[in-house]
C-alpha positions in Angstrom: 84.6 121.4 134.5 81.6 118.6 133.3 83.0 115.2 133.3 81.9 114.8 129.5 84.1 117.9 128.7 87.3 116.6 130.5 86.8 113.2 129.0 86.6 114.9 125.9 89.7 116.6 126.0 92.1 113.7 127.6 91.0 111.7 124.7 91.9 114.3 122.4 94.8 115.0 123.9 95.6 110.6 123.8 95.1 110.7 120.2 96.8 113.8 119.7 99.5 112.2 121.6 99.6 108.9 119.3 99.6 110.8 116.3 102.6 113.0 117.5 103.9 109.6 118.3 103.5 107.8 115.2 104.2 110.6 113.0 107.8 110.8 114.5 108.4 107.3 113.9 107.1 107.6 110.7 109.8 109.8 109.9 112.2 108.1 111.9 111.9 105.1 109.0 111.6 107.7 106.3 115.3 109.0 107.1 116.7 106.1 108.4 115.7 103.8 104.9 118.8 104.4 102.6 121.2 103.6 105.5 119.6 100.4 105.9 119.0 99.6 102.0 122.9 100.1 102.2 123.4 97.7 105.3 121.0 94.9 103.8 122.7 95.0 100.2 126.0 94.9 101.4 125.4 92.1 103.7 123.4 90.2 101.0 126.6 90.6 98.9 129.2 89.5 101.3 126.9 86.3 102.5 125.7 85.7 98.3 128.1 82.6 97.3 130.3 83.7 94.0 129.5 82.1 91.2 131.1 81.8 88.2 129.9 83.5 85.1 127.7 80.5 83.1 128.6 80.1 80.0 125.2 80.6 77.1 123.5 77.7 76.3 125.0 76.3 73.0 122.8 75.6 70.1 118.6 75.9 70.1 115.6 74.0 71.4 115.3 72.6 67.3 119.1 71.3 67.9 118.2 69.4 70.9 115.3 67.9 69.7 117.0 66.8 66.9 119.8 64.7 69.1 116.8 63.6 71.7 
């Protein structure tokens, strides 16, 4: 077999390979997301300080100018 040929087909065959490769990974994340959207918002909401609810801003912007 020429050299050209075989160097020709093992770098096929390496990009072949890497595609294989990150395709799998690739699919890896796809099927793996929702479990870690789950993780990450229920660790955001068990670390997220509680707050109490704020109470609406009384009167306007015309009110406060009117005192300031």
């Amino acid at each position: 077999m020429p050299v050209i040929l075989e160097a020709m087909l093992v770098s096929a065959g390496m990009l072949i390979i890497f595609a294989l490769a990150f395709l799998g990974i690739y699919l890896l994340a796809i099927t793996m997301m929702p479990i870690e959207r789950s993780l990450s918002k229920m660790i955001w909401d068990a670390t997220t300080p509680k707050r109490p609810p704020t109470a609406p801003p009384k009167g306007s912007f015309r009110d406060f100018s009117r005192n300031h």
